[in-house]
N, C-alpha and C positions, 0 to 999 in steps of 0.2 A: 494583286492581293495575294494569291496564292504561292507566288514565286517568292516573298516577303516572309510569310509565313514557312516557306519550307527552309530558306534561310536561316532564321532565328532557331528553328528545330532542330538543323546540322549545327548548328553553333552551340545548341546544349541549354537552349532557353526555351522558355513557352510562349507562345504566343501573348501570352498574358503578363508576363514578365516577373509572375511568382517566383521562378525559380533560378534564385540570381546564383547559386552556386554557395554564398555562405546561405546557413539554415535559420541564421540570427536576425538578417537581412530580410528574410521572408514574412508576411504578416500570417498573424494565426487565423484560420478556420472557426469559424464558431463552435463546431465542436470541441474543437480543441483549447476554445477560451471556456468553453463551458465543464468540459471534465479537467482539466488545469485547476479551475477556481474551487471544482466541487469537492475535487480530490485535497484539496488545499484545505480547503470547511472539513472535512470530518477527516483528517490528520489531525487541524486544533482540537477536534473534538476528543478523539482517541488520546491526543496525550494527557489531556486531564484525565479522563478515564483510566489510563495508566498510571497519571501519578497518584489516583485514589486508590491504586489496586497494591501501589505500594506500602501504603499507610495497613491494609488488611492483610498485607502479606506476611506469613509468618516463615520462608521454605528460603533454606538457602541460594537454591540454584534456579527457584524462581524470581528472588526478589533478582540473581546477575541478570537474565534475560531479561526483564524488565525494565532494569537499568541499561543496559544495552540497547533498546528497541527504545525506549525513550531519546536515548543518544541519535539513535536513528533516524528519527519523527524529527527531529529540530533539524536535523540536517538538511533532510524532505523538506521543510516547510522553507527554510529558507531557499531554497532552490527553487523553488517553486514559485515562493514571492520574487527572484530575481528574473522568472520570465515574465509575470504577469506586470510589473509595477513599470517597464518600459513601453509596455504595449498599451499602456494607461486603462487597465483597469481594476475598479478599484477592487483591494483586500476583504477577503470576509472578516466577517467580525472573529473574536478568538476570543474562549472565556482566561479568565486569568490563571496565573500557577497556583496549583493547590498545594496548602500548606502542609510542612510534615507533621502526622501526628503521633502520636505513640499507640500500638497494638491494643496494649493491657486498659486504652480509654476509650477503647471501642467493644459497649456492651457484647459478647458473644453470641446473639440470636441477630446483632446485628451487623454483624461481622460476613464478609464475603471471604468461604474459605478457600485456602490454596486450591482444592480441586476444583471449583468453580470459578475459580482465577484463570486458571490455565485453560481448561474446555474455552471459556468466551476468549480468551486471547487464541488460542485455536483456530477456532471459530472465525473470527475478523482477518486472520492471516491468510486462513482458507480466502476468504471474500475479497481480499486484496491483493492476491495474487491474479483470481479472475478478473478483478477490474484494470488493472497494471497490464493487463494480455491486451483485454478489450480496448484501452486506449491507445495503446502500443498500435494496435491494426486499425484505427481509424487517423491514425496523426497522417498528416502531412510533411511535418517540420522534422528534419532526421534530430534534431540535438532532441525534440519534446520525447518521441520514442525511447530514444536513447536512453534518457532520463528514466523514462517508466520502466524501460530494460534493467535497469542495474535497480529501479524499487522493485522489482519482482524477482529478481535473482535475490536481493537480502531476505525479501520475505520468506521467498522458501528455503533459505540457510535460517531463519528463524523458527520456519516450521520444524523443518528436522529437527534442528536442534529441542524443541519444545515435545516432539514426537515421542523421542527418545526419553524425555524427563518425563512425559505424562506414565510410560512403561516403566521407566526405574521407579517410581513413584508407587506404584498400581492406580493412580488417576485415570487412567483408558477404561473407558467404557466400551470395548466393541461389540458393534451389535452380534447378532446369531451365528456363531462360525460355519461355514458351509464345509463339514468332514465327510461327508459320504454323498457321491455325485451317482443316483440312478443308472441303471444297467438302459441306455437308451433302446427301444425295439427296432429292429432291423426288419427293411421293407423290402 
C-alpha cells in the first residue's frame, strides 16, 4: 500500500487522484462551489446596483468607470457561470437589467449623489478586493484562483482609478490627518 502510494506521488498525482494535472479536470471543493456561486450572487446583485447608479449619475468620468466596471461584472459573471454550470450546479437567481432612466425624472431629495455614488462604489471595491484574496488562498483549482487573481487585480485598477477621481473631485472624505507625531520619551 505504501509503496502504491509513493509511486503515484513521484508521478505528480495524489493519492486521491484530484490532481490530474489539468485544473479543469479536477472536481471543486465545497468551498470553492460555495464562494464561486456566492461571489456570482452578489456580482448579479452589484450590477443592478450599478446600473441604477447610472440612471443617478450626473459626473462625467464617473458615469466612464461605471460603465466600465459594468463591462467588467458581465465579464465576471460569465466566467463564473462557465465554471459552475459544468460542475452541475445550479445558477443563482439574477434580478433583471434595469432600465435607462433620465436624471431630470428623478426627484432630487431622491436622487443618489455622485459623491455618494462613488464612496459606496469605493467602498464594495475595498470588499472585493479582500474577498477576491480570501478565495484566491482557499481554492484548490489553479484556473478558480487564477480567475479570482486577475478579479482582484481589475478591482484595484478600479480602485486607483476611482481614488484618484474621488481627489480630483473633492469627494474624499479623509478622516483626521495625523501631522504631528509626539516627541516619544526615551527610557
Amino acid at each position: 500500500m505504501e509503496q502504491s502510494v509513493l509511486r503515484l506521488l513521484n508521478k505528480g498525482e495524489s493519492a486521491m487522484g484530484i490532481l490530474s494535472g489539468n485544473p479543469k479536470n479536477e472536481p471543486m471543493h465545497y468551498g470553492e462551489v460555495f464562494h464561486v456561486w456566492s461571489y456570482l450572487s452578489g456580482t448579479n446583485q452589484m450590477l443592478a446596483c450599478y446600473q441604477t447608479y447610472l440612471n443617478h449619475n450626473g459626473d462625467d468620468d464617473l458615469d466612464d468607470i461605471l460603465r466600465d466596471m459594468i463591462r467588467s461584472m458581465k465579464e465576471e459573471i460569465n466566467q463564473l457561470e462557465e465554471i459552475l454550470k459544468p460542475n452541475g450546479i445550479a445558477l443563482p437567481p439574477a434580478p433583471p437589467e434595469k432600465p435607462i432612466a433620465n436624471i431630470e425624472d428623478i426627484p432630487a431629495g431622491a436622487r443618489f449623489s455622485d459623491q455618494e455614488i462613488a464612496a459606496s462604489v469605493s467602498m464594495e471595491l475595498a470588499q472585493g478586493i479582500v474577498m477576491c484574496s480570501q478565495i484566491m488562498g482557499q481554492c484548490i483549482r489553479e484556473d478558480i484562483a487564477a480567475m479570482f487573481g486577475k478579479f482582484h487585480t481589475t478591482k484595484a485598477a478600479y480602485a486607483a482609478r476611482l481614488l484618484r477621481i474621488n481627489k480630483e473631485k473633492g469627494w474624499l472624505i479623509p478622516p483626521p490627518l495625523h501631522l504631528k507625531t509626539p516627541e516619544l520619551a526615551t527610557v
